[in-house]
C-alpha positions as CSV (number, residue, x, y, z in Angstrom):
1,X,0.0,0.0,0.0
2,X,1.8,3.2,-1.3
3,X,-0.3,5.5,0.7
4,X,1.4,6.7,3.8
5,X,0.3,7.7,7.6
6,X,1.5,11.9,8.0
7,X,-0.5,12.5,11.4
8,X,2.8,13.2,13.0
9,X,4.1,15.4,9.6
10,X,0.4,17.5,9.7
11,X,0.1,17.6,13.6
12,X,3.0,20.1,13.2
13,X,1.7,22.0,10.3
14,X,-0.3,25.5,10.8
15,X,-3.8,26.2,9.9
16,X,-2.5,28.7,7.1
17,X,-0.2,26.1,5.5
18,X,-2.6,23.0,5.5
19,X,-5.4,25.0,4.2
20,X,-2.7,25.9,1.4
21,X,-1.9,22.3,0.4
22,X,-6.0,21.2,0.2
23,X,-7.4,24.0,-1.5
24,X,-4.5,25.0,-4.3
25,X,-5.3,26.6,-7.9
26,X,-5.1,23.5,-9.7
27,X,-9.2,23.4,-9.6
28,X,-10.1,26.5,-12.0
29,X,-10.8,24.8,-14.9
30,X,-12.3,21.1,-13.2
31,X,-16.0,22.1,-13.8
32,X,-15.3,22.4,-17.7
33,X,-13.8,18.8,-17.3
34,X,-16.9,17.1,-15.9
35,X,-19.2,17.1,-18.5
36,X,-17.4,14.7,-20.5
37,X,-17.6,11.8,-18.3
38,X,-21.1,13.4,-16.5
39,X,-23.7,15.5,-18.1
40,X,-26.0,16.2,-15.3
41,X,-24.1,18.4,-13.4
42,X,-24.7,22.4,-13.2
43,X,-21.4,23.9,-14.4
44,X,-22.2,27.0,-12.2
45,X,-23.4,25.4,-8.5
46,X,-20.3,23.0,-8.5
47,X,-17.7,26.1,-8.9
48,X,-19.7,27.9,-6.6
49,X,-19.5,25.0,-4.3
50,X,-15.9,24.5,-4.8
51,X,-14.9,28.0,-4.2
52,X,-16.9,28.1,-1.3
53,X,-15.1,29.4,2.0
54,X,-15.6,29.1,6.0
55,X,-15.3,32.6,7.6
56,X,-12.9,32.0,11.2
57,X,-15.0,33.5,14.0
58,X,-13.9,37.0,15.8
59,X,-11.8,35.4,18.7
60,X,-9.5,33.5,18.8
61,X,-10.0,29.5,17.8
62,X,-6.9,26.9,18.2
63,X,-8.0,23.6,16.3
64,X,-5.8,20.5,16.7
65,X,-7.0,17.1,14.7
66,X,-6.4,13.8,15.6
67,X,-5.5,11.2,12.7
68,X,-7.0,7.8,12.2
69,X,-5.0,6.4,9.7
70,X,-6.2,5.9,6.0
71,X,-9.7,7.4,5.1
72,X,-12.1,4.9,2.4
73,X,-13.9,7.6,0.8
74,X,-16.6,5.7,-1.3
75,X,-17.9,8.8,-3.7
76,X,-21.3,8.2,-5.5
77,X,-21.8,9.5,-9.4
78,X,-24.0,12.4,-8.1
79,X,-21.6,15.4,-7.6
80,X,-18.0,13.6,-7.7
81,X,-15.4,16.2,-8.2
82,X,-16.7,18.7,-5.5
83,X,-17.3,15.3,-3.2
84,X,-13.4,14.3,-4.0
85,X,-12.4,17.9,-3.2
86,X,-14.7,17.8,0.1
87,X,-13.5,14.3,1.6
88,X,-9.8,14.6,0.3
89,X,-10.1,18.1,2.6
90,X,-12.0,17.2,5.7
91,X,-9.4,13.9,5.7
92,X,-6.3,15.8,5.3
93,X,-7.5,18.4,7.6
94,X,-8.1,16.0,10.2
95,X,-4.4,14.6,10.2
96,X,-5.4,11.6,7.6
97,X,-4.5,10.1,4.2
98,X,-7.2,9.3,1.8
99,X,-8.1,6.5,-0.7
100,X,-10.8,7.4,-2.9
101,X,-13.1,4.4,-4.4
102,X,-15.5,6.1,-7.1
103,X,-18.4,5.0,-8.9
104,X,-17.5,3.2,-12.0
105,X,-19.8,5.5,-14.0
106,X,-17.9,8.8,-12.5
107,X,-14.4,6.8,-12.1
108,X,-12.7,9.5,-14.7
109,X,-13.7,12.6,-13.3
110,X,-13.1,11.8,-9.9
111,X,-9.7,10.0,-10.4
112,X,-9.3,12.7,-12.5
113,X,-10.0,15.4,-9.5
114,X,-8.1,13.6,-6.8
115,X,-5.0,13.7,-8.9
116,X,-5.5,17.8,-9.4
117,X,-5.6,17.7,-5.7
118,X,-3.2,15.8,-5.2
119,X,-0.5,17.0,-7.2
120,X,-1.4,20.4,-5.5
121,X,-1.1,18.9,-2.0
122,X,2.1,17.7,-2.8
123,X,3.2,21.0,-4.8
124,X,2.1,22.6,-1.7
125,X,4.5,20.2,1.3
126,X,1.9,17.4,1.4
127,X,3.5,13.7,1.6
128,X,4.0,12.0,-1.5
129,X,0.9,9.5,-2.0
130,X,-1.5,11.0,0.6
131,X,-4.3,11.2,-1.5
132,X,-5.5,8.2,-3.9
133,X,-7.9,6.8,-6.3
134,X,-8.8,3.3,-7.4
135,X,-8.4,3.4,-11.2
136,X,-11.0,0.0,-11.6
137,X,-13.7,0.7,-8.9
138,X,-15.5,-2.7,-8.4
139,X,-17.7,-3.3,-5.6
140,X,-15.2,-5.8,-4.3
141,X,-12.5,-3.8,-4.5
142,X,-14.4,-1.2,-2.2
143,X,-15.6,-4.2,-0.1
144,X,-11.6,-5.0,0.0
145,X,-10.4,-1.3,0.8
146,X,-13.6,-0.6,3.6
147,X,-12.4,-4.1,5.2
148,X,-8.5,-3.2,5.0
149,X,-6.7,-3.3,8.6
150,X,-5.3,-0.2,7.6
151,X,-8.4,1.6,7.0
152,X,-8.9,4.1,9.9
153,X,-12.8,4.9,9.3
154,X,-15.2,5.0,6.3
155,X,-16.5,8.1,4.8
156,X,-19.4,8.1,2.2
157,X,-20.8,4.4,3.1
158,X,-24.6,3.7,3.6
159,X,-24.9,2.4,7.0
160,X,-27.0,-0.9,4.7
161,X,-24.3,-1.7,2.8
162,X,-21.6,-1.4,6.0
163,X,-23.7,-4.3,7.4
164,X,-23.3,-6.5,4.3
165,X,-19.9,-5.8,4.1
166,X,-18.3,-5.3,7.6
């Protein structure tokens, strides 16, 4: 497994810098990429969405996250870039790496998202291999990653098919 455990490495970084490595500029142009592998989406809500920012309250606020390990993040074929750019954030934020498993009939545009990401992560002081995506999403290979011993929690899943699987 290439992806590797940075709670220690992201523990020490600052708000200013992490928030640096997730968000990036490499996602401009991602909403013009979407419609070839998705036509449904709105072109205008999903850059919204993406550009979307959280306001700090007035006082001061001192966060500190506590990894789990590796993150399955199961992403459905409604809304899959802005869900890759959501979990790969929230995961990375909270001191974790992330393997992204996506709906076979959104695999390219998400893949295709979490390596934007990525590569901006990394461009931005990320560990190498901290964000991935399975190229051939099956359903066993998602039922394999959510029942890896490395897989610190399960983002995405419906509680129903947790119970089939775990």
């Amino acid at each position: 497994m290439k992806i590797k455990f940075f709670m220690e490495e992201i523990v020490l970084q600052t708000e200013k810098k992490i928030s640096k490595i997730l968000i990036g500029e490499k996602i401009e142009n991602l909403p013009h990429y979407v419609p070839s592998n998705k036509k449904i989406i709105i072109l205008t809500d999903t850059h919204i969405l993406k550009h979307y920012r959280h306001k700090l309250p007035p006082y001061p606020v001192i966060e500190i996250g506590t990894g789990v390990g590796v993150v399955a993040a199961v992403v459905p074929t409604t809304n899959p870039t802005s869900t890759v750019i959501y979990k790969a954030l929230i995961s990375l934020k909270a001191g974790n790496s992330v393997v992204i498993s996506p709906h076979p009939r959104a695999k390219n545009c998400t893949c295709y998202t979490a390596d934007l990401v990525y590569r901006a992560a990394v461009e931005a002081g990320a560990p190498e291999n901290i964000i991935q995506c399975v190229l051939n999403s099956t359903m066993e290979g998602t039922n394999a990653l959510m029942k890896h011993p490395r897989t610190g929690v399960i983002h995405g899943a419906v509680q129903h098919a947790l119970d089939d699987v775990l």
